[in-house]
VOPAGU-2260 file (C-alpha; in pm, 1 decimal, decimal comma):
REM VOPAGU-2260
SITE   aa  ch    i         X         Y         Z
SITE  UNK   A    0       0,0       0,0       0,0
SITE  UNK   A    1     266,5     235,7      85,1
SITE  UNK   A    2     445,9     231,9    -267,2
SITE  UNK   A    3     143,3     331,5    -417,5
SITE  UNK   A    4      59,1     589,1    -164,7
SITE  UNK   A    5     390,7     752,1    -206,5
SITE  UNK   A    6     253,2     969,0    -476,5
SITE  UNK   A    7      27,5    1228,7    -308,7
SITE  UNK   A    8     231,2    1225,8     -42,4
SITE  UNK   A    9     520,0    1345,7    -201,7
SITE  UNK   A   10     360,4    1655,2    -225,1
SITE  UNK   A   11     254,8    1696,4      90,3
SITE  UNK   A   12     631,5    1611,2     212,9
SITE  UNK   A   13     734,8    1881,9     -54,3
SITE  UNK   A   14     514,7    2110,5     135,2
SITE  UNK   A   15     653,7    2066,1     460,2
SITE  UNK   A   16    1006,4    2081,2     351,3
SITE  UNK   A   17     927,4    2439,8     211,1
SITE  UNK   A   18     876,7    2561,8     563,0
SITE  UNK   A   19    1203,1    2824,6     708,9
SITE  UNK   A   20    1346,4    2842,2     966,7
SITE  UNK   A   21    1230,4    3160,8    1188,3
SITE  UNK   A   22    1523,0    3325,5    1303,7
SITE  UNK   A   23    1322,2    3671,5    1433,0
SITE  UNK   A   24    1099,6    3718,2    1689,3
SITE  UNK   A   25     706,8    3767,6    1668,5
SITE  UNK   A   26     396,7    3588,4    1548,7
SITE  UNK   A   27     420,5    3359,3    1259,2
SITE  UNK   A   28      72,0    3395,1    1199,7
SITE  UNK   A   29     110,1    3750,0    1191,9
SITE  UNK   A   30     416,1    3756,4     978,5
SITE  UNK   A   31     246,2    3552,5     714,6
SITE  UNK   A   32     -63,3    3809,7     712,8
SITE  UNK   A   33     139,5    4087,6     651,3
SITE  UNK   A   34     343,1    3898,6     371,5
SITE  UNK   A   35      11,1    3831,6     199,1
SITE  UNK   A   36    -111,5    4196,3     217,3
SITE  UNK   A   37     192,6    4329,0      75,8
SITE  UNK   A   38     270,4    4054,2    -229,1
SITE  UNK   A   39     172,7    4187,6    -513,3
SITE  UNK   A   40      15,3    3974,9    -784,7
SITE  UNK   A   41     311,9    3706,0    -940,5
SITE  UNK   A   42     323,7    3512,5   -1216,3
SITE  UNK   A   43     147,0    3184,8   -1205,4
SITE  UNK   A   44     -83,5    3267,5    -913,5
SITE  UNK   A   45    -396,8    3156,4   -1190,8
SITE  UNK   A   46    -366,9    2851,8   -1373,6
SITE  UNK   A   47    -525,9    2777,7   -1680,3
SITE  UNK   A   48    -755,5    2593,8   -1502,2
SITE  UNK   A   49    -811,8    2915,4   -1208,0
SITE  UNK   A   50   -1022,9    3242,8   -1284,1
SITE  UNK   A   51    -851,1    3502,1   -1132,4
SITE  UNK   A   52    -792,8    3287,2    -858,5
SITE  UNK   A   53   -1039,9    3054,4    -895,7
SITE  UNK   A   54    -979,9    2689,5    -940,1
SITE  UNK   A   55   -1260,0    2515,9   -1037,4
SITE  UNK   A   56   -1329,5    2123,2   -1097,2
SITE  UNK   A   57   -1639,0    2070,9   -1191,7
SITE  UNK   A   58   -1524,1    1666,7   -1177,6
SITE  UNK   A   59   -1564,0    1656,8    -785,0
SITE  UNK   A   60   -1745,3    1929,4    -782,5
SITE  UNK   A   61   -1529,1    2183,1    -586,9
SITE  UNK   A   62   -1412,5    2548,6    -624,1
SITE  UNK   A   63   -1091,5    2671,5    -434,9
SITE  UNK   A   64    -978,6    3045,6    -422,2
SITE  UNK   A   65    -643,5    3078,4    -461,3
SITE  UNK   A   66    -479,9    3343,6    -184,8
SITE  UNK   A   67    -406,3    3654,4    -407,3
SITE  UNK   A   68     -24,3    3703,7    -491,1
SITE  UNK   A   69      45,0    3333,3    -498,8
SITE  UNK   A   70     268,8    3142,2    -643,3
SITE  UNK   A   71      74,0    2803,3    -841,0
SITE  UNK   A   72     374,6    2534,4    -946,1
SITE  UNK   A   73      94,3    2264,5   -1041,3
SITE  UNK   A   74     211,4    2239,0   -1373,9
SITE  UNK   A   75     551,7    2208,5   -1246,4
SITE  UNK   A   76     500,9    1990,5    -989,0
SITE  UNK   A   77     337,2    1696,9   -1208,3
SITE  UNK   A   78     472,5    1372,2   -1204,5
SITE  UNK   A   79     655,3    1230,9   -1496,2
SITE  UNK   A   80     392,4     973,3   -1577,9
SITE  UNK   A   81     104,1    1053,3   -1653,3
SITE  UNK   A   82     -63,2     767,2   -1543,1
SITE  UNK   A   83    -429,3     816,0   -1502,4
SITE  UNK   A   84    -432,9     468,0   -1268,8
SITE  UNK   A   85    -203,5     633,1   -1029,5
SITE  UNK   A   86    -228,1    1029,8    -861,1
SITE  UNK   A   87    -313,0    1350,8   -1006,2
SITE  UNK   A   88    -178,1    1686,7    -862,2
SITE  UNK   A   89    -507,9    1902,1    -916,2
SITE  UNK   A   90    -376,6    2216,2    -763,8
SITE  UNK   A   91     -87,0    2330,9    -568,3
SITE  UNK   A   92      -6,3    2698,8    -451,1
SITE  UNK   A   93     214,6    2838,9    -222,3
SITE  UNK   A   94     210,4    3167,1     -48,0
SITE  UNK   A   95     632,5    3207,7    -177,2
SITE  UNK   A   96     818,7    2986,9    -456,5
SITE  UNK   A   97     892,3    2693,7    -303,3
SITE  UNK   A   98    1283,4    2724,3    -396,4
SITE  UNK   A   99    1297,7    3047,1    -224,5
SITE  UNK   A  100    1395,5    3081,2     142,7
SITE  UNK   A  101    1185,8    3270,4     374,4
SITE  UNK   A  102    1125,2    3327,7     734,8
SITE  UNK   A  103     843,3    3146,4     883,8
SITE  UNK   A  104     637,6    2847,7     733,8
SITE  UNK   A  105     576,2    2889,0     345,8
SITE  UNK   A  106     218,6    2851,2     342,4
SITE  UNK   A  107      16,5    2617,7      69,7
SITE  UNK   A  108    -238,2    2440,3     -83,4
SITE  UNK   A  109    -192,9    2119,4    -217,5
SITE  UNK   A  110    -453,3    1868,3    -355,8
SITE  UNK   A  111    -477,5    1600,1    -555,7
SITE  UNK   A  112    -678,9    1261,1    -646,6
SITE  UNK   A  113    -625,6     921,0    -700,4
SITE  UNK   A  114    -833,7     581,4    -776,0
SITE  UNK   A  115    -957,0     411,5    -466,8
SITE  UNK   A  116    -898,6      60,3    -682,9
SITE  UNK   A  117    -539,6      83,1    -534,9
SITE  UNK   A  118    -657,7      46,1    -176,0
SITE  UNK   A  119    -804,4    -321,8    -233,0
SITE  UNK   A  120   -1111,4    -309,9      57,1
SITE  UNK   A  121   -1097,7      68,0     115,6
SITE  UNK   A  122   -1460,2     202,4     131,4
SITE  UNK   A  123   -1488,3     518,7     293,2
SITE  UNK   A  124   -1269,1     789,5     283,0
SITE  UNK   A  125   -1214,2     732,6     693,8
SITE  UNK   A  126   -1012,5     392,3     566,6
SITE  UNK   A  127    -761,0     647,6     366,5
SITE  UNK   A  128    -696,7     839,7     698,7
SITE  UNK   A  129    -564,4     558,3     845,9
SITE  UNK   A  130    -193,0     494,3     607,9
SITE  UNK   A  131    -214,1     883,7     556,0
SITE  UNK   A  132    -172,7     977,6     933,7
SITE  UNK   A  133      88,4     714,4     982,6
SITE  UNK   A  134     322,1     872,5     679,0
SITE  UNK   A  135     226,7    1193,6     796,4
SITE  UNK   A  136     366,7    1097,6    1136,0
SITE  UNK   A  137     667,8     958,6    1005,7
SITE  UNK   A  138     744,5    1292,9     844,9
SITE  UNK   A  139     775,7    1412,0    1200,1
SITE  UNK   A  140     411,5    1524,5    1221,2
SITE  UNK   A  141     195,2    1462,0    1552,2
SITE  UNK   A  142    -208,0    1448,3    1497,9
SITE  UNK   A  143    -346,0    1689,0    1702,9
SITE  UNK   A  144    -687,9    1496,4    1730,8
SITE  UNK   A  145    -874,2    1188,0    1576,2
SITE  UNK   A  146    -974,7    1228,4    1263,8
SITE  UNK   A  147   -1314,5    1362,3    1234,7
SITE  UNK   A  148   -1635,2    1404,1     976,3
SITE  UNK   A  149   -1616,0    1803,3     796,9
SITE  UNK   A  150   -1894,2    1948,7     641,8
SITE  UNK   A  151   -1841,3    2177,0     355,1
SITE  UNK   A  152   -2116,0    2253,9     162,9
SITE  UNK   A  153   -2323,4    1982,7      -7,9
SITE  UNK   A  154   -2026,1    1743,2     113,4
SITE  UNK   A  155   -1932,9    1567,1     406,3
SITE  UNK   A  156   -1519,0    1449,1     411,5
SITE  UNK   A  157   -1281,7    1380,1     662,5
SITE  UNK   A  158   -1057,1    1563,4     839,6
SITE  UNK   A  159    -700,3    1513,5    1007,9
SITE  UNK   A  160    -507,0    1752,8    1182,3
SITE  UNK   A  161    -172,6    1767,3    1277,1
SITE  UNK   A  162     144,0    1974,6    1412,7
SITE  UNK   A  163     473,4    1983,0    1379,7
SITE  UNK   A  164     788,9    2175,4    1611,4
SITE  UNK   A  165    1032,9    2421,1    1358,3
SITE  UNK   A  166    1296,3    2526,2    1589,1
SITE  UNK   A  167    1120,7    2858,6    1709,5
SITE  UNK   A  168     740,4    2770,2    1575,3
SITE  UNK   A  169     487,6    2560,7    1490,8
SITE  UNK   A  170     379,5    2447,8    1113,9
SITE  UNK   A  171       0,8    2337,9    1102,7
SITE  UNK   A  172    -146,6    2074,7     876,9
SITE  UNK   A  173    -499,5    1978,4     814,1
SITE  UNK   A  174    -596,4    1700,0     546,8
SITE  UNK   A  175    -977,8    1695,3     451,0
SITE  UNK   A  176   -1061,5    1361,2     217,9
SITE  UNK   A  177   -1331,5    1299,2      19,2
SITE  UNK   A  178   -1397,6     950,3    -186,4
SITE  UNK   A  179   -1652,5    1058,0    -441,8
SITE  UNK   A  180   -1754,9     770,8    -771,2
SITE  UNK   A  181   -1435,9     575,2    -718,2
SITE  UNK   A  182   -1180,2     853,8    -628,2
SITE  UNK   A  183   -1005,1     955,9    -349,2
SITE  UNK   A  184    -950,2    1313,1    -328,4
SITE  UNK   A  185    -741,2    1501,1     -59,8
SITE  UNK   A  186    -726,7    1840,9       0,8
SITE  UNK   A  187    -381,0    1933,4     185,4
SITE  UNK   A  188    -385,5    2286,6     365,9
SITE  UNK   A  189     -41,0    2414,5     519,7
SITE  UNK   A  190      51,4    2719,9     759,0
SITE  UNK   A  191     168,3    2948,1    1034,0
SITE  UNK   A  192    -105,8    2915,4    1307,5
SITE  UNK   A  193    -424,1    2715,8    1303,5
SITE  UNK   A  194    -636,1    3014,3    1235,1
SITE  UNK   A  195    -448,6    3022,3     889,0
SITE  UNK   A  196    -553,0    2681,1     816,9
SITE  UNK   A  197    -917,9    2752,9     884,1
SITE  UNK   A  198    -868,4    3040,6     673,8
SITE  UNK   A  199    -736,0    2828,9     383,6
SITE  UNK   A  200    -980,5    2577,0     454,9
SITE  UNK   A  201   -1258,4    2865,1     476,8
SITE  UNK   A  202   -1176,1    2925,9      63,3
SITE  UNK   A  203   -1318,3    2583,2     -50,5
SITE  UNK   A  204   -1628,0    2552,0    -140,1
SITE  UNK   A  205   -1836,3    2232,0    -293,7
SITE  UNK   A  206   -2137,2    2441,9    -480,0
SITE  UNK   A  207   -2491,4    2222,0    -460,6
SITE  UNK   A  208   -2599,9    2064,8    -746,4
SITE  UNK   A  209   -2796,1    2312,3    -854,5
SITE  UNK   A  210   -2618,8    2631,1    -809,1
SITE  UNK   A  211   -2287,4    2444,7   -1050,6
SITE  UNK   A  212   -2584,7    2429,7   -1358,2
């Protein structure tokens, strides 16, 4: 199970490795709210598949805004194969490039989607919390809670969150899941303070039926 699972996770492991060391005093959550005030709009913060800001997958059914001024590196970020029987990397933003060095925890977003066929007996999206909290643990992760049934709009999916020590503060992770006609879709959120993640969280929205026609 874990080879296969290795996938999606890599991006979430890219996404903690992109958090800096602070070396300055004050609030990381703080910090990274003044950061986004100030950043001006860069390249790449709308995909092709974003408007102005905007993702939208009308697939699963989901819109995410985007965090004006950041930086999207789907596109770079896909995986050599394109294998449609393994993961897809749907979105992933950052609040800075990932290659460039900042103080504090480099905010993001990163989801993606896979085919629940490669977890032979998996049938709710609870099951997938199980192997994902243990790699996210062995990243050096701690889960802050059990994981837990989210509601987001017309959608109910599954929620882990978890913490992890950076020298002088504290990166925050929460992974919502959904399993929707044979996929398994998980929605990654990364930041400063747990109030960011809500905040992140707070910009995805699953539409009802019959607002999306």
């Amino acid at each position: 199970m874990f080879s296969r699972f290795a996938i999606p996770l890599f991006f979430l492991f890219l996404a903690g490795l992109v958090a800096a060391q602070d070396t300055s005093t004050g609030s990381s959550s703080s910090k990274s709210k003044q950061k986004t005030e100030q950043r001006v709009k860069s390249n790449g913060a709308a995909s092709a598949d974003t408007d102005e800001g905007l993702y939208r997958n009308p697939e699963f059914g989901f819109t995410y805004h985007v965090r004006y001024g950041w930086v999207d590196r789907t596109e770079a970020m896909q995986p050599e194969e394109n294998d449609p029987s393994k993961s897809r990397l749907l979105l992933a933003a950052f609040e800075h490039p990932p290659e460039v060095t900042g103080e504090g925890v480099n905010s993001a977003v990163i989801i993606t989607v896979e085919s629940a066929a490669t977890y032979p007996g998996l049938k709710t999206a609870a099951d997938y919390m199980g192997p994902l909290t243990e790699v996210t643990t062995a990243k050096g992760f701690k889960a802050t809670q059990d994981p837990y049934e989210f509601p987001i709009g017309s959608q109910t999916l599954v929620r882990g969150d978890f913490s992890k020590g950076l020298s002088s503060l504290t990166m925050y992770q929460s992974s919502l899941v959904l399993l929707h006609k044979g996929s398994i879709v998980s929605f990654t959120f990364i930041g400063g303070s747990e109030d960011e993640v809500e905040e992140l969280i707070e910009k995805l929205a699953f539409p009802s039926a019959n607002k999306r026609h």
